[in-house]
N, C-alpha and C positions, 0 to 999 in steps of 0.2 A: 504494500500500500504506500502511496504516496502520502507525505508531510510535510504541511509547510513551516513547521516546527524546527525541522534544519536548514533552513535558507532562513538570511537575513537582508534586507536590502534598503537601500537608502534611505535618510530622512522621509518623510513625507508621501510613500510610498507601502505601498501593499503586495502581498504576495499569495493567490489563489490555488488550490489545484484546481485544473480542468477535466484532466482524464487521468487516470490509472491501470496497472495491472498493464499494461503493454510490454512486447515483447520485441527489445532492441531499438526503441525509438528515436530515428536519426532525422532527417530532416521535416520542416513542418509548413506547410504552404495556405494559406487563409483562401477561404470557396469565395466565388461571387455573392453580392449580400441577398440576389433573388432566390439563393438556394435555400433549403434547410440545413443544408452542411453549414459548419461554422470553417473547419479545417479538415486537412490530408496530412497525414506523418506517414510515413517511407521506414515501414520496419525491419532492418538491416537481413532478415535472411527469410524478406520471399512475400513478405504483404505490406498493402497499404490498405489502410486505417482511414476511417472517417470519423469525427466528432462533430455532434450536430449541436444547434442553437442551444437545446439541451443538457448538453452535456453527457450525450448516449455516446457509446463507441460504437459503431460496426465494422465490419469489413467491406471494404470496396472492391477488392483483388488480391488473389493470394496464389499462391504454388507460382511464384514467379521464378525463380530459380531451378534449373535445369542440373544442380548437383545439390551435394548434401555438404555442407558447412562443417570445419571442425571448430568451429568456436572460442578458437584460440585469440584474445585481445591481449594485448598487442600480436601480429602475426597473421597467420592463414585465415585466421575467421574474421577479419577487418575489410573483407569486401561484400557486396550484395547489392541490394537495394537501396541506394544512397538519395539522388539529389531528388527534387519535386518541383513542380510550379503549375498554377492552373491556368490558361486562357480566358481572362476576364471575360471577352465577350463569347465564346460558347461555352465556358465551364469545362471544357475538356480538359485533363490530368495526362502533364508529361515527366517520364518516372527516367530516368537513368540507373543501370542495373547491369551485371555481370550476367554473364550468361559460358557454356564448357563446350567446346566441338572439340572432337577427337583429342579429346583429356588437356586441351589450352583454352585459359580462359581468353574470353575476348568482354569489352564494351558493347552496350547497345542503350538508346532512348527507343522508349517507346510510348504512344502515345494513345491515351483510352478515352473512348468517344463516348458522351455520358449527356441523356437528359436529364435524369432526376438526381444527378450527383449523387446518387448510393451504391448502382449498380452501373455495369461496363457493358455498352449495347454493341462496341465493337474495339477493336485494338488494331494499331499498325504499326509497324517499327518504322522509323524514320532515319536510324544509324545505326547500321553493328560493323563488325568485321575488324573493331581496334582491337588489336593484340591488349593486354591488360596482364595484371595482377593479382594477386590474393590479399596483399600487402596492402591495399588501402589505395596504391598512388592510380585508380582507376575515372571513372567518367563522375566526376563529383556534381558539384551544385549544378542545376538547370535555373535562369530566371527567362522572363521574358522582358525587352526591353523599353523602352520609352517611345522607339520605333515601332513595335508592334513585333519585332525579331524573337527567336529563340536564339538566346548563347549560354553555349555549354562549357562546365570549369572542365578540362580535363588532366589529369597527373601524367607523368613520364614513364609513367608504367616501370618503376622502382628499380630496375636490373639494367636498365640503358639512359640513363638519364641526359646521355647527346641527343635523344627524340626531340628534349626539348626545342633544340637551333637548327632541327632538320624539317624545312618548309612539305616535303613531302612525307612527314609521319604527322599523324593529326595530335598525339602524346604532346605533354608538355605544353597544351597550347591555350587558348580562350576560342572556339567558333562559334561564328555569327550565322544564322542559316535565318530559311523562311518556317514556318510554321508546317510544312510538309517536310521537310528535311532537306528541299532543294538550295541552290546557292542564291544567296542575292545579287544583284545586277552590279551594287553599288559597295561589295566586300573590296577590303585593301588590297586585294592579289586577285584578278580576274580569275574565274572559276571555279573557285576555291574558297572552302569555306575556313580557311583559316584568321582570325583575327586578330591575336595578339600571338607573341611566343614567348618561350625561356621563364615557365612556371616549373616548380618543381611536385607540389600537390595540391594546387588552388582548391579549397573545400568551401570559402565561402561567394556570395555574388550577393551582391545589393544594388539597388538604382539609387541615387543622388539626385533630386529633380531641381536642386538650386543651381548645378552646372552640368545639367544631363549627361553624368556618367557613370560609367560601371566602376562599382571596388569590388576587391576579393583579398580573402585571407590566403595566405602562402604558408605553409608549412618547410621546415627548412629541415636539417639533417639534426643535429645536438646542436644549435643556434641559427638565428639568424629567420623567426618567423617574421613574417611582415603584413602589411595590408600595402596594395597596390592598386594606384585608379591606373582605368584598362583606357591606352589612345589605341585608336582607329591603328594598325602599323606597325605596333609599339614592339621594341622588344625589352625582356625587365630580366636578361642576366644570367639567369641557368641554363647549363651549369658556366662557371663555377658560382656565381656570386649572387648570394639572395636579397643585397642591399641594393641593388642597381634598380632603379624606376623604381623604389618604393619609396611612402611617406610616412614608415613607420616600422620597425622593426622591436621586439623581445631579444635581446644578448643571449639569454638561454632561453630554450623550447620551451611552451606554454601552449602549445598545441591549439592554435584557433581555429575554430571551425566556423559556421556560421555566422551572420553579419548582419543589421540592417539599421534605417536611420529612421528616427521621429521625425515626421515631417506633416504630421496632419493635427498637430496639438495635443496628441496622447498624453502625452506629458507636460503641458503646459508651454507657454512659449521658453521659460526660462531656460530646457532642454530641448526647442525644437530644433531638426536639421543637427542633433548629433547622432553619433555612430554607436552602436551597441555588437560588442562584439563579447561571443562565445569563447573562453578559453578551456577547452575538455580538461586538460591535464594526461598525468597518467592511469591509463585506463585500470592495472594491476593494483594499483595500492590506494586502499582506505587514507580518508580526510583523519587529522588534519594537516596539509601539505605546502608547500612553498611554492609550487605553480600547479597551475590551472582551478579548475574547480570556482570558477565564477564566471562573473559577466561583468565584463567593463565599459567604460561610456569616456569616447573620446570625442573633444571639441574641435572640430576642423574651422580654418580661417576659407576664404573664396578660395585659396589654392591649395586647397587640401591639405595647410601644415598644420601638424596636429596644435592647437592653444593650450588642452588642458587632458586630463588623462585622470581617472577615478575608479575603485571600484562602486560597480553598480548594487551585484548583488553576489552573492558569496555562500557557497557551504560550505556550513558550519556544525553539520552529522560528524559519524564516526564511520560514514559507509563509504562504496566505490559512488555514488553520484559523479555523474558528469555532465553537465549542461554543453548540448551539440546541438540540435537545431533552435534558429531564432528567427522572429519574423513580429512585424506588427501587423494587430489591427486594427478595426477600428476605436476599440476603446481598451487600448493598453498594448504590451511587449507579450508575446508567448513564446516560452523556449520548452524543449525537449530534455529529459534526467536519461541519460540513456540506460543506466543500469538499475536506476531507484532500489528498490530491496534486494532485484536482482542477484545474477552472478557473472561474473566474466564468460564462463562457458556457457553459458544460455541455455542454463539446466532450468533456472528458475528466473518468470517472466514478472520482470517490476518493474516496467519504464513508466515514466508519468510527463503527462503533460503540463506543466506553471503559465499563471499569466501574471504578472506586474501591475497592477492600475496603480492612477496617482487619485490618493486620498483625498474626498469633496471635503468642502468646507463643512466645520460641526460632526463628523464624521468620529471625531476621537485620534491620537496619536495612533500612528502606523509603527509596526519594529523597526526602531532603528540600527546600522550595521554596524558593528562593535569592531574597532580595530582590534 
């Protein structure tokens, strides 16, 4: 079961469960608001999840994986069913997810065509055939962009990490494509859906609409994570160097995953238009830890340098919690626990879904976070 008894978080500030009892919950996408669905979470080995206005869970789609996981975190069980996003204007669910032909794993998106947002009236793949990993550094976040685009985070597939500066492997890269999978007219390299290069495992993507651009979280090796806004072209360094095109780096690993920016008054304006970023930590080892295992909120100036840098919010249990997907919506931040009572081998299923609201006036003091 979920508690929000071990999270703490800012001043003024509240912390909800939404959902519980899930099993491996990785990323988390908001439905359109015509729907009943509230959200889609992307369950790391083979379903996604719907939570409705209610706060019911169901399933949307499941047996999505084509092997059997060994559930090793950190390691071989760190791939599956990862990034998500929905189609504002059809509500369709596009999932990125690992898939085995002749015992190698590869990448694929695929995309599920859905009237009542509960159930899947059809499915199409729109990309496979990337070579991949076990390892994690596989086809990560999905958003959709400000253009109407799908771009996809994709990792270096862990074992060749030159993918990333090689224009002809899609590893290591950010692609821009259309909503069918095809290329757009107006991508940096004719015919080709490559858009940025030289990431080493971009896990998160968020839109910025004060200077319409993409960020995403980088995961580096034992140092050097970062967040990086994505140019049209751009290349940002890997390998060797995870500092190059970024506007913000961790000296040591703190494992960011997930991303996204207040930009609609969820938080009032004092905090509109910053950045909330996910730090999982280490997946093996019980709180209380010196990286990861919160949620941080960073102040960006117009050209993305960071002004100010805070924890948001924080666990503060004695368990493995890891806060891995994040996302706003309309009335507050919701992130993903991926382990919640959980276990690392995915013997015993306790992910939980949190939501953040900021406290109405008369309301009463909200937990404040205890250095």
């Amino acid at each position: 079961m979920g508690s929000v008894d071990n999270w703490w978080t800012f001043p003024g500030f509240r912390i909800e469960l939404v959902a519980t009892g899930l099993d491996k919950p990785v990323n988390v996408s908001m439905a359109p608001k015509q729907a009943d669905v509230m959200l889609y979470v992307t369950e790391l080995y083979g379903q996604i999840r719907y939570v409705t206005n209610d706060c019911e869970v169901g399933t949307f789609t499941e047996g999505l994986l084509n092997y059997k996981p060994d559930y090793v975190l950190p390691g071989s069980g760190e791939s599956g069913v990862t990034g998500i996003c929905v189609d504002p204007n059809s509500g369709d669910v596009f999932a990125s997810m690992i898939y085995v032909n002749d015992e190698k794993p590869f990448s694929r998106i695929v995309r599920f065509y859905t009237t009542d947002g509960m159930s899947v009236e059809d499915q199409e793949v729109i990309l496979d055939g990337v070579p991949s990993t076990f390892n994690a550094h596989q086809v990560q976040a999905l958003s959709i962009g400000l253009d109407g685009k799908l771009y996809v985070n994709f990792g270096d597939g862990y074992d060749n990490p030159e993918a990333a500066q090689d224009l002809e492997d899609l590893r290591g890269k950010v692609l821009r494509m259309n909503l069918d999978g095809s290329v757009p007219d107006d991508n940096p390299i004719k015919d080709e859906l490559v858009y940025a290069r030289g990431f080493r495992n971009p896990f998160g993507a968020a839109w910025r609409r004060s200077d319409n651009s993409l960020y995403i979280s980088d995961n580096g090796a034992q140092s050097y994570d970062r967040i990086a806004r994505v140019e049209s072209g751009g290349n940002y360094g890997w390998p060797p160097d995870m500092r190059y095109g970024s506007l913000f780096w961790w000296t040591f690993a703190q494992a960011p995953t997930a991303l996204d920016f207040a930009q609609d008054g969820q938080f009032g304006g004092r905090f509109n238009d910053h950045l909330f970023v996910s730090l999982a930590g280490p997946a093996r080892y019980k709180a209380p830890l010196m990286k990861g295992k919160k949620i941080v909120k960073l102040e960006l100036g117009n050209d993305g340098r960071v002004l100010s840098y805070d924890d948001f919010v924080v666990y503060s249990g004695e368990g493995l919690a890891m806060p891995v997907g994040l996302t706003f919506g309309s009335d507050g931040m919701y992130f993903t626990d991926l382990h919640g009572g959980g276990d690392i081998y995915g013997k015993k299923a306790g992910g939980n879904v949190y939501r953040v609201v900021k406290i109405k006036e008369g309301e009463g003091p909200g937990k404040a976070l205890r250095y």
